[in-house]
C-alpha positions as CSV (number, residue, x, y, z in Angstrom):
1,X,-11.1,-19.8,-28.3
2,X,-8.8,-17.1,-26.7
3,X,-10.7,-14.0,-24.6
4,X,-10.1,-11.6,-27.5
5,X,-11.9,-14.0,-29.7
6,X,-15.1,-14.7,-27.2
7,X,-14.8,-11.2,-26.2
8,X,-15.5,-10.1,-29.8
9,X,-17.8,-12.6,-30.3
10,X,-19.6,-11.1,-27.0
11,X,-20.3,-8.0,-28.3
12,X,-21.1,-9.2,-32.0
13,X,-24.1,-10.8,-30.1
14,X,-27.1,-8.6,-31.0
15,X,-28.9,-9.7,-27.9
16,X,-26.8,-8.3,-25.3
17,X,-27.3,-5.1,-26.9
18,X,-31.1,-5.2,-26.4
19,X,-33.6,-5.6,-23.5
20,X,-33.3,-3.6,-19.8
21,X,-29.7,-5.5,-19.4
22,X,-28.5,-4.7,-22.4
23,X,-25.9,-2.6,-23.5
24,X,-27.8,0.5,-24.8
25,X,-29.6,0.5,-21.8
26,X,-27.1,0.5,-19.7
27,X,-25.0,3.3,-21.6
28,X,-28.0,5.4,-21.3
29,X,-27.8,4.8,-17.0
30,X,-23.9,5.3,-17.3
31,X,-24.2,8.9,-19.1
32,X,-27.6,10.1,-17.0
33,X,-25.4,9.2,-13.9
34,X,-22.5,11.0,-15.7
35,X,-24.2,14.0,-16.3
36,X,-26.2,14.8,-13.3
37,X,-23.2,14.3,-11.1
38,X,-20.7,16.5,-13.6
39,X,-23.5,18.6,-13.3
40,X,-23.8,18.7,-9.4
41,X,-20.0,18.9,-8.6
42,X,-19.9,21.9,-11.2
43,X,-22.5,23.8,-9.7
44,X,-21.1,22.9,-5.9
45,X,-17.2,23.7,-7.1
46,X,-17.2,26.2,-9.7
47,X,-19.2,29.0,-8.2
48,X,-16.8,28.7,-4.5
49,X,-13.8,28.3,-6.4
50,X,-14.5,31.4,-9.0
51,X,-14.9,33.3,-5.7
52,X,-12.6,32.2,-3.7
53,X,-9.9,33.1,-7.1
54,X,-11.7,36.5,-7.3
55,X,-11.1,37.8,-3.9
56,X,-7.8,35.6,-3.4
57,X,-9.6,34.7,0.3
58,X,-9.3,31.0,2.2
59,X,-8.9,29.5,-1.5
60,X,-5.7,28.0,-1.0
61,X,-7.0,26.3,2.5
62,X,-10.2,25.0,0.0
63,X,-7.9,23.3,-2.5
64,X,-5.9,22.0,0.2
65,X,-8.9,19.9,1.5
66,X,-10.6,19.4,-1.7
67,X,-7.1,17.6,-2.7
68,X,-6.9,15.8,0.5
69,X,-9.8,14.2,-0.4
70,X,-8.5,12.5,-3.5
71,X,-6.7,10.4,-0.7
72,X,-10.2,8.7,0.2
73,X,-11.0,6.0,-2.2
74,X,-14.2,6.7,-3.6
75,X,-15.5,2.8,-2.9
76,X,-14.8,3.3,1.1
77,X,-17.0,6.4,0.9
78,X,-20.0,4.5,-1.1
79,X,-19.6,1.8,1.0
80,X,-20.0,4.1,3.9
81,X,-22.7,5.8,2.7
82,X,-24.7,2.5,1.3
83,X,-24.2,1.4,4.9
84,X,-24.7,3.9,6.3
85,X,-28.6,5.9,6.5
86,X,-28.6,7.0,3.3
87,X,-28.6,3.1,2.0
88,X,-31.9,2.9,1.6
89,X,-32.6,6.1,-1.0
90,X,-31.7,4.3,-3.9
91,X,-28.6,5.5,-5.7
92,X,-28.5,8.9,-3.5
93,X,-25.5,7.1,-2.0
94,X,-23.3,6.4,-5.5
95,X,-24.6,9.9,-6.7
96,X,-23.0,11.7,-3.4
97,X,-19.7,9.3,-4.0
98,X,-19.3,10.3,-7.2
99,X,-19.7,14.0,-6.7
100,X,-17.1,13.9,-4.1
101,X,-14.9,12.3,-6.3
102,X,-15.5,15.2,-8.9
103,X,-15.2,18.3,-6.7
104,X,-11.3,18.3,-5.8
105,X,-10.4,18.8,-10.0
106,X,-13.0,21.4,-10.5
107,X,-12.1,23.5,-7.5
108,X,-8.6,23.1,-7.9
109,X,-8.4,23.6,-11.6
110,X,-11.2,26.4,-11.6
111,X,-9.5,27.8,-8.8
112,X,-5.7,27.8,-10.2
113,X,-6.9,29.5,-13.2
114,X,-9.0,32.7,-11.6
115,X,-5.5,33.3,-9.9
116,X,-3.0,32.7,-12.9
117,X,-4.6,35.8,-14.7
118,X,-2.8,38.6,-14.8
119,X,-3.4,41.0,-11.9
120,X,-2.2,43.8,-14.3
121,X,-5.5,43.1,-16.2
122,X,-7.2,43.1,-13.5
123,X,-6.5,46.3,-11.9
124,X,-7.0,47.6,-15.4
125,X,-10.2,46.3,-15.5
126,X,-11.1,47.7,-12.3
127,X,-9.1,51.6,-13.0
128,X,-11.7,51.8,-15.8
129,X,-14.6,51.3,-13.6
130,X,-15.9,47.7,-14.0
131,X,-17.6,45.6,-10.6
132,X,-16.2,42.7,-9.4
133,X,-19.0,40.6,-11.1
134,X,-17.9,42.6,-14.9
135,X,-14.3,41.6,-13.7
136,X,-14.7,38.3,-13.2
137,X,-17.2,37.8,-16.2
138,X,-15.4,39.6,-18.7
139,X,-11.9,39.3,-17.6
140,X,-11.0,36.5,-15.5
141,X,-13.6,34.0,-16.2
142,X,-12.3,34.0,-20.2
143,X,-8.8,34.2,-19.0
144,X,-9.0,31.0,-17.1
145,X,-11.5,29.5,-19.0
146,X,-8.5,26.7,-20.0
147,X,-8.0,25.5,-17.1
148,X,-11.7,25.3,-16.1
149,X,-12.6,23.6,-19.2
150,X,-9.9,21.1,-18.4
151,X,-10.9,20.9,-14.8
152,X,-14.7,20.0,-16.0
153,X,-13.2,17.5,-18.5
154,X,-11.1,16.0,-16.3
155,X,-13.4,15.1,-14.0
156,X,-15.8,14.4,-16.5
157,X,-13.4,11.3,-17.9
158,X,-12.8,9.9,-14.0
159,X,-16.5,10.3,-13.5
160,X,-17.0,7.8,-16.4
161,X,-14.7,5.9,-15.0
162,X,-15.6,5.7,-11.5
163,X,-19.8,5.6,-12.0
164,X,-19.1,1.5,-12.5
165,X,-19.3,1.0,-8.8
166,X,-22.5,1.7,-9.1
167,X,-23.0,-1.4,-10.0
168,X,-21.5,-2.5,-6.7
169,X,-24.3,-1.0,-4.8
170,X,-27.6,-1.9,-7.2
171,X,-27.4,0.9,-9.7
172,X,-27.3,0.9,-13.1
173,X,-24.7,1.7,-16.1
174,X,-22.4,-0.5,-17.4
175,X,-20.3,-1.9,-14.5
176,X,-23.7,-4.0,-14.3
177,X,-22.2,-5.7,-17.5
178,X,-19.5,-6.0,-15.2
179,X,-20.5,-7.4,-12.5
180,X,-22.9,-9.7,-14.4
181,X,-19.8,-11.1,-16.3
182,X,-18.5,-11.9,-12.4
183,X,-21.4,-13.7,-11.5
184,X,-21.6,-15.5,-14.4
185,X,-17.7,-16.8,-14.4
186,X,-18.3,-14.7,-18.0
187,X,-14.8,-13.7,-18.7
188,X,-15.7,-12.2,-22.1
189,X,-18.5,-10.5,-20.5
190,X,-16.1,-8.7,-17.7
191,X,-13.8,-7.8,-20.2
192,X,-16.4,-6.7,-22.8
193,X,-17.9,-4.3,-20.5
194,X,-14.3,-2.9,-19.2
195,X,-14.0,-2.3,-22.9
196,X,-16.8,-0.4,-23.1
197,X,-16.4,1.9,-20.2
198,X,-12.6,2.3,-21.6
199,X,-13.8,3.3,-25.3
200,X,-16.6,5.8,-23.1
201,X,-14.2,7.7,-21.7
202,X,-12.0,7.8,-24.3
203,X,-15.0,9.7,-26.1
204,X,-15.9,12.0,-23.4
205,X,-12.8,12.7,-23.2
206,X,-12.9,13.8,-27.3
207,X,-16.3,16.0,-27.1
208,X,-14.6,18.0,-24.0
209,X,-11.9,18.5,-25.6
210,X,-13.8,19.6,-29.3
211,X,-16.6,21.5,-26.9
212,X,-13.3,23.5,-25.0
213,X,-12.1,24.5,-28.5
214,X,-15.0,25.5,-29.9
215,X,-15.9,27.2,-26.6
216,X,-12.7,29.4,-26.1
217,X,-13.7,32.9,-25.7
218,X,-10.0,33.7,-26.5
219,X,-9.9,31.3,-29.7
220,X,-13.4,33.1,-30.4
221,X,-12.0,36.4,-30.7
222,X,-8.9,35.2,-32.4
223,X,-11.4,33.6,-35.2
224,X,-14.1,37.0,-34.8
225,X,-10.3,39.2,-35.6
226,X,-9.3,36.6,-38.9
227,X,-12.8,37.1,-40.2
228,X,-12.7,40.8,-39.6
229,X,-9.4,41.1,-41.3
230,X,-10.4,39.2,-44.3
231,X,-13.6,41.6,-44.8
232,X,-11.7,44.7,-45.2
């Protein structure tokens, strides 16, 4: 029987769905590491980069790190940090890798976007006596809300991607399935579970990109204007 066929025939298997090792288990681990570390980097890069694009200020020096670290690979820093003191706090250690990992798109992306908008708009917005935070809310923020939302969802996908090493270091999600497949000589299993992390991504990847559409403030008032214009 070739791989495709056992590999099939792996995830037909209603048992390794079920139980603490099974699959819906460890889909469960995989997204509640997802999300709180999407949900970490956000609040860590968006607010500094939506800043740092406001005033203009030390943001190009700030993406010029934050990129710089992409260089790092995000296994040498959990290593480190498994090794290192922070080893023993459970999966502290694959929860600060992974948020490192995320940063450099948001801040860049996030960043990128506040200074693509139009300074025209900008110094209109101010002439007619808005704050900075009313600028930023209500004309920048909606402006580069593309590139934000593809900032989020780009580090969203690689966060998917990337939260199977914690496996490596005793955590959960589904690069146990992994790692399991490994230590059983399971080559079905490995690739059953790479499968699964693939087709994950691929659906995070769907919902950010329905959730930016649907999210739009600019698409909004395009739709708000059609349904206007069709009431007259």
């Amino acid at each position: 029987m070739d791989v495709v066929s056992r590999t099939w025939q792996w995830l037909a298997t209603a048992s390794h769905w079920s139980g603490p090792d099974g699959v819906w288990h460890r889909l469960g681990e995989h997204l509640f590491l997802t999300a709180a570390c999407l949900l970490i980097s956000c609040a860590v890069a968006l607010p500094v980069a939506v800043v740092l694009g406001h005033t203009g200020k030390g943001g190009a020096l700030a993406v010029n790190l934050a990129n710089a670290g992409r260089a790092v690979p995000t296994f040498a820093v959990l290593v480190l940090l498994v090794l290192g003191p922070l080893g023993s706090y459970g999966s502290l250690p694959t929860v600060l890798a992974l948020v490192l990992f995320a940063i450099p798109p948001l801040l860049t992306n996030a960043y990128v976007g506040m200074r693509e908008v139009d300074r025209d708009m900008v110094q209109a917005a101010r002439g007619m006596g808005m704050t900075g935070g009313q600028v930023i809310a209500r004309v920048e923020l909606p402006l580069a809300f593309p590139l934000l939302a593809t900032g989020i969802r780009s580090a969203a996908v690689q966060v998917v991607g990337t939260a199977t090493l914690a496996a490596l270091a005793g955590g959960g999600g589904l690069g146990r399935i992994i790692t399991a497949g490994f230590r059983l000589t399971d080559t079905a299993q490995v690739v059953a579970g790479a499968l699964l992390v693939a087709v994950l991504a691929l659906l995070v990847e769907g919902v950010f990109v329905l959730l930016q559409r649907l999210l739009d403030p600019m698409r909004a008032g395009i739709r708000a204007g059609i349904r206007a214009g069709r009431g007259r």
